[in-house]
N, C-alpha and C positions, 0 to 999 in steps of 0.2 A: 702634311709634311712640315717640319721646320723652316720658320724663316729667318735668315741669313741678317744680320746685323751690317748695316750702312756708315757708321760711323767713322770706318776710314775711306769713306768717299771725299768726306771734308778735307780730310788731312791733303790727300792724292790731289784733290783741288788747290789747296794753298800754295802745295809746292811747283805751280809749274801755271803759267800764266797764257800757256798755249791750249786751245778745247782740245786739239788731239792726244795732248797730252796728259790732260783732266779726264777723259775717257779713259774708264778701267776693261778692258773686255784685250779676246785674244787676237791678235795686228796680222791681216795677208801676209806672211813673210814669205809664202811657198813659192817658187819659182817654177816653169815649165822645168826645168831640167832637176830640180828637187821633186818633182811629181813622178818625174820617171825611175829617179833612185827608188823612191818610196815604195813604188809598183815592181819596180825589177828585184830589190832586194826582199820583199816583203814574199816574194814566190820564188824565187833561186834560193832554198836555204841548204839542207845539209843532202835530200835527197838524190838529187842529180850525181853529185859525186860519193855519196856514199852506196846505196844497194838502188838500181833504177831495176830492180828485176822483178816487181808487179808488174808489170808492162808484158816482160818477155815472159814473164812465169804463163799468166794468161795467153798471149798471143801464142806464142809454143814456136814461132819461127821469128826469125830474124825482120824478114818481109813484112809480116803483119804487124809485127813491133812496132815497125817505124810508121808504118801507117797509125798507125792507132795514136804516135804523139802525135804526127802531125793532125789527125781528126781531131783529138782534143784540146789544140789550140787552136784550131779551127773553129770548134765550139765555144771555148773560152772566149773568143773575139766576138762570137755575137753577143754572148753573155754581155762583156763590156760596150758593146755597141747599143744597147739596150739602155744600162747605167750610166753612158753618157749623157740621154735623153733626160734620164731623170737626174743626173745629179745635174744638168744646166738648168731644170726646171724647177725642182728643188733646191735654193740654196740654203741645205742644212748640213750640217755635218751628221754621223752618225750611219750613215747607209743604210744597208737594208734595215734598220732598225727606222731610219726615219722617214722610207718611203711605207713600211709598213702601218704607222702609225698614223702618217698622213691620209692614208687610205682605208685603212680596216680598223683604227680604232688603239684605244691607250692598252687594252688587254693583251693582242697578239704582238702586240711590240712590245710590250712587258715579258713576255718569255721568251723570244728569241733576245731582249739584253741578257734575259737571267742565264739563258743557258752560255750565250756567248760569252761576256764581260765574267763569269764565276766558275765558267769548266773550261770551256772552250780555249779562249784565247791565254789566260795565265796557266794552264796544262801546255799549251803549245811552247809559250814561252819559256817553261821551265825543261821541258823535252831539250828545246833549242838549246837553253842553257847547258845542257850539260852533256850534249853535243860537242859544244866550244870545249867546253872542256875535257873532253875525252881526247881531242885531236891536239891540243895544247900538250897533252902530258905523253901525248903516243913517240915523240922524237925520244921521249925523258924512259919512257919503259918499252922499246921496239921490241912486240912480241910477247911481251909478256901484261898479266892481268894488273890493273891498275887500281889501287887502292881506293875503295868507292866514298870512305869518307872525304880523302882529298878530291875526287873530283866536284861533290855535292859541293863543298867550299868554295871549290875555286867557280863554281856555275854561281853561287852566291854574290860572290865579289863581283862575277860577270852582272850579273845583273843591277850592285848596289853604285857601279861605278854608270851605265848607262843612267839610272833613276836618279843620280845628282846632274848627268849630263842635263836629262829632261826637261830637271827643276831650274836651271840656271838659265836655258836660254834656247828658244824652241831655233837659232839659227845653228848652236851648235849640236844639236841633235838633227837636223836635217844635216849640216858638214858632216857628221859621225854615219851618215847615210851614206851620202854622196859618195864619199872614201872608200868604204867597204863593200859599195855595190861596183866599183872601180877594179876594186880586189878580185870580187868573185868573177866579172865577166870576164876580167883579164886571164884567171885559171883558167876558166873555161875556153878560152881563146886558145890559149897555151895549148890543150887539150886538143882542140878542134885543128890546129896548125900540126903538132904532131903526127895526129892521124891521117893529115893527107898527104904527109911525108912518108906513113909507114904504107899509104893506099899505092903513092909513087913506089915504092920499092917491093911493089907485086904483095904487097900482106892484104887482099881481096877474096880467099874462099871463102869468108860466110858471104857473099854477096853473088857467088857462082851461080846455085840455087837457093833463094830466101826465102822462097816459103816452104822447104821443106820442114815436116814437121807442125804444118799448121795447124792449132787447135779446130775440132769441126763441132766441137760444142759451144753451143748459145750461150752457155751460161757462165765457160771460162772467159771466152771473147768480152763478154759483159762484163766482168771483174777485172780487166784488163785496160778494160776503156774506165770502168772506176778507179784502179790505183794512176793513171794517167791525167787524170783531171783534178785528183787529188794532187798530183804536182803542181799542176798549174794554179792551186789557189792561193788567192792572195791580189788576183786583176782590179777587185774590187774594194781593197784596204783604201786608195785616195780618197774613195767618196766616203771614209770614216772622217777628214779633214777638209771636206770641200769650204768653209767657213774662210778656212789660215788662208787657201788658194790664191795666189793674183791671178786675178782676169780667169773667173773658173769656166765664163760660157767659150772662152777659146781655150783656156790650156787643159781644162778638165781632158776633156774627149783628145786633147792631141797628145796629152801622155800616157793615155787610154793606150790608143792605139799603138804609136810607138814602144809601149812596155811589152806589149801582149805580140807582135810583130817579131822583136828581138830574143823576147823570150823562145818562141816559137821555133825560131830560127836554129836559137845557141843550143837547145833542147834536143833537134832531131840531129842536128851537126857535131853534137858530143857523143850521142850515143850509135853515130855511123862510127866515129874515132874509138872508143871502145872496142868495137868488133873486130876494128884491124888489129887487133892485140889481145884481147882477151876471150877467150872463146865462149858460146851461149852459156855451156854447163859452169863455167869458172865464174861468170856474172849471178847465175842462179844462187851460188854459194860462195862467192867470196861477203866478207863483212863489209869491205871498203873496194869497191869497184874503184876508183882514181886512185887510190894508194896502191894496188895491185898495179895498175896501168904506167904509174910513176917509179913503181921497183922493178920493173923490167924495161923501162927505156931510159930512163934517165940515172942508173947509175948513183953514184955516191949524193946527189941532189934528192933522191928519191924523196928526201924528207921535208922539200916543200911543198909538197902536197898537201901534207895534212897541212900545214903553218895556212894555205889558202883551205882548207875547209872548215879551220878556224876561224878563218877573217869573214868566211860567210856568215858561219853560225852568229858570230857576235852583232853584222849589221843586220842579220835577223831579228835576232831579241832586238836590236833597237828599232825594228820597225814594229815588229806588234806592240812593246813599248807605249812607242810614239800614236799609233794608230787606236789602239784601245784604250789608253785615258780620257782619247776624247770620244769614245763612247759612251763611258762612266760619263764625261763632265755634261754630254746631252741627255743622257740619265737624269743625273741628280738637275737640272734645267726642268725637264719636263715633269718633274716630282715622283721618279720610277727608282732613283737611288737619293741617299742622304743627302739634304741640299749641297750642303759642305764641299761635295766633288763637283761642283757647278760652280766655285770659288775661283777667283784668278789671284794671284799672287800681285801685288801692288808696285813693288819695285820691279821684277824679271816678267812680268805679264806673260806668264806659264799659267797650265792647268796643277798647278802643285801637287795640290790633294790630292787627284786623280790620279798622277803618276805614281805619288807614294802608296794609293789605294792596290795599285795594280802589283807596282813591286812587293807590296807586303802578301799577298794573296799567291803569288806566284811563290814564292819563297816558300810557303808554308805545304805549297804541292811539291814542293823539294825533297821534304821528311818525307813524302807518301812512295809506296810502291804501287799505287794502284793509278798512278794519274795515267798512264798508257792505255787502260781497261778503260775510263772514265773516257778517253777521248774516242776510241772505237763504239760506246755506247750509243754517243751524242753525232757523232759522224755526218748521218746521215740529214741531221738539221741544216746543217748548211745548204745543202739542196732543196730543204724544203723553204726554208726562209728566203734564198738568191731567187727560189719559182714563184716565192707568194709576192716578191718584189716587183719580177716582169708584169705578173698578174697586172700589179698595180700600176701599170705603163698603158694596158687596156681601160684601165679604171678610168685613167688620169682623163687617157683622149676621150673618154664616154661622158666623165662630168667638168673636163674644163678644155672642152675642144677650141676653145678662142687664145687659151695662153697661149704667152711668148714662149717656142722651141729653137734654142740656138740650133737645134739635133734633134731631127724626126727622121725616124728610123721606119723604114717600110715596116708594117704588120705582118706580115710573111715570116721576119725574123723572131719577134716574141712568142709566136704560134706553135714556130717550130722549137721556140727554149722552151718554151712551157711543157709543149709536150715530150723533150727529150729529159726533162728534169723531172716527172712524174717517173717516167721511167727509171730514175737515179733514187728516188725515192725509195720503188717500191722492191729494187734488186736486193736491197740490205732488209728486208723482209720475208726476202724466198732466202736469202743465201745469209742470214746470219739472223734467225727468230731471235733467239733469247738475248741477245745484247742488244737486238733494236725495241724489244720489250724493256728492256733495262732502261735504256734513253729515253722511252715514253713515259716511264716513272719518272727520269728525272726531270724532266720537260713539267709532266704534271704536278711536281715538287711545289715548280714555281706559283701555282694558282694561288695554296693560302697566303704564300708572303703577298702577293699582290692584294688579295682579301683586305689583309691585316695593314700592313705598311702603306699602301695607295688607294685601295677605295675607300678605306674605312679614313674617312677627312673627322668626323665628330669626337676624337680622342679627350678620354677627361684632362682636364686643366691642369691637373699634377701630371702627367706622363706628357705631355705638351711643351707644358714649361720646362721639363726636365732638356726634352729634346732641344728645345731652344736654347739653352743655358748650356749644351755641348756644343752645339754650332757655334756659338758665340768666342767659347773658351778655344775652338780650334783655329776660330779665324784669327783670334787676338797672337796665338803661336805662333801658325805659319805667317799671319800679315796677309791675308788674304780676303779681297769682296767679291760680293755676286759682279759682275759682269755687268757693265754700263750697256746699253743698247744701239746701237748707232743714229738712231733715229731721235735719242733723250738730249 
């Protein structure tokens, strides 16, 4: 891989006669209560309030619905119970990409970045994007179909306005968190107070009988507890940034928990409020379950609904944003992406390159009609990468039973992720063959770039020198060096 050019080390050294100052690398800034925006926004995106009717579609009664969020945040919590272990143990940024590396090696961590940091996360991000914008123009076109160039645009601007936030100042893109995760729990609050106003004024039959109607197939039930835990992901985005964290062996795990707790909470208490107003069948088919909810109780206000499933979506995109640059920038660190995204910016000590790497990438799934198909493909790796992670929680205590654990987690609990994530694995195998054959093409995509870009180190001296003579020419643009070390 290319090596990164030092020369404005010097420069960053003359100007400031303080060493923390001379140090180029990216500053703790994160905050316990920044950690929990991070985690809360980064999983409350648009789904909740717009269609939650995986859940109910599969469960088939009201009863087992609620049951099934609350097991999957119940799940999600060992899942994070787990991740606290490792990210106090690891302090790396990157997540499962760095516990897997740490443990199994530079190849299996090489494709779970390629599938996440090139399909996964900027397809999320641009979905998100244009999300915001759908709910942005729906006060402007109520009812009627909205003109798809202007939304792509305005999902554009959505996201070229967050990637200067990025670039300028990792404190105002955690504030641009903070705010909008404020926003969304506050609808959600809204939501959840309403309904047990409309629970007070007797709007209770679906809750008469709630399991009527309950699926007695295995295999809906299963798809039910899959699109349910698909809400919930996102528990594990901090330990993308455990490096920026202050004090990560206590705040890690306490905003851990406190995200996943809340989340939990607001998740089953919204979707009780729902019921007292919108009936199963109306949830299975409306487009926008909270905008249905808000045109029948609230009257000529009804249109702040969407204004708040806008202010989700937008601290959405800035949390994948914010949380996948610094996957890229552990990437391009550990020589799996262009050094270049391993670069810190010399004045605003940002991950620049990486941020612009991600917005540029995401932008271009903007033009595509296929990134929805792309993410259904790839789906299922999350489960396989968050299990080979646990995995490596058994690995960890087997070859380094002496390290320091701020957080040891009984073995009871990985045993049983492990084995409930095999299961999560192998249900998009029976219930969706050809699109999970699709995603193992694209998984095995990754092998030759790996071949070609990171094993292959013996590159001739002309394609070498080339590479280096673009590193160079990008840092000299952005003002950007490798990352001083703390220990140099």
């Amino acid at each position: 891989m290319a090596t990164a050019a030092k020369d404005g080390d010097h420069t960053a050294s003359s100007e400031s006669s303080s060493t923390e100052r001379e140090r180029i690398n990216l500053k703790p800034k994160i905050t316990l209560i920044n950690g929990v925006t991070v985690i809360v926004g980064s999983i409350i995106g648009s789904g909740i309030f717009v269609s939650p009717k995986g859940v109910l579609e599969g469960a088939g009664s009201v009863g087992l619905s609620l049951i099934i969020w609350t097991l999957c945040g119940i799940f999600s919590m060992i899942g994070a119970y787990c991740y606290a272990e490792l990210g106090t143990l690891i302090h790396k940024s990157g997540a499962d990409y760095a516990y897997i590396f740490e443990a199994f090696g530079p190849f299996l961590a090489f494709l779970r970045l390629w599938v996440e940091c090139m399909i996964i996360r900027p397809c999320s991000q641009a979905i998100v994007a244009l999300t915001f914008a759908y709910y942005v123009m729906e006060p402007v076109f109520p009812g009627c179909e909205q003109p798809s160039s202007a939304v792509r645009l305005l999902a554009a601007v959505c996201i070229l306005i967050l990637t200067f936030v990025n670039c300028m100042d990792v404190k105002w893109a955690t504030r641009v968190q903070d705010v909008f995760t404020y926003a969304k729990v506050l609808a959600l609050i809204l939501i959840i107070i309403t309904g047990f106003v409309q629970l007070g004024r007797g709007y209770y039959e679906h809750f008469l009988d709630p399991f009527v109607n309950t699926t007695t197939d295995v295999g809906s039930a299963s798809l039910a507890f899959y699109s349910g835990l698909f809400a919930y992901n996102g528990w594990n985005y901090l330990n993308c940034v455990t490096e920026e964290l202050k004090d990560p062996n206590k705040n890690l795990p306490r905003a851990i928990f406190i995200s996943c707790i809340l989340v939990m909470v607001v998740y089953v208490l919204a979707n009780i409020a729902y019921f007292t107003t919108v009936t199963p069948l109306e949830i299975l088919t409306s487009p926008a379950v909270a905008v249905t909810f808000s045109q029948r109780l609230y009257g000529i206000m009804w249109w702040v609904m969407p204004v708040f499933v806008s202010l989700s979506t937008f601290g959405g995109v800035n949390g994948i944003l914010f949380t996948t640059a610094r996957l890229f920038y552990v990437g391009g660190r550990e020589g799996h992406m262009p050094v270049i995204l391993s670069t810190v910016q010399i004045q605003r000590l940002t991950p620049a390159p990486a941020v612009l790497f991600v917005a540029l990438v995401s932008l271009l799934y903007l033009v595509s009609t296929d990134m929805y198909a792309l993410i259904n493909y790839v789906g299922f790796v999350n489960w396989l990468s968050i299990g080979l992670s646990v995995v490596a929680l058994l690995y960890f205590r087997y070859e380094r039973p002496n390290a320091e654990r701020p957080i040891k987690v009984s073995l009871f609990w990985p045993i049983i992720y492990i084995i409930c994530s095999i299961f999560l694995v192998v249900v998009p195998l029976y219930a969706s063959p050809v699109e999970t054959g699709f995603g193992c093409l694209i998984i095995a995509s990754g092998i030759p770039v790996y071949l070609i870009f990171v094993k292959w180190e013996n590159k001739p001296q002309s394609v070498q020198s080339k590479i280096d003579s673009m590193t160079v020419f990008f840092q000299k643009l952005m003002l950007v060096v490798p990352e001083e070390k703390k220990n140099e």
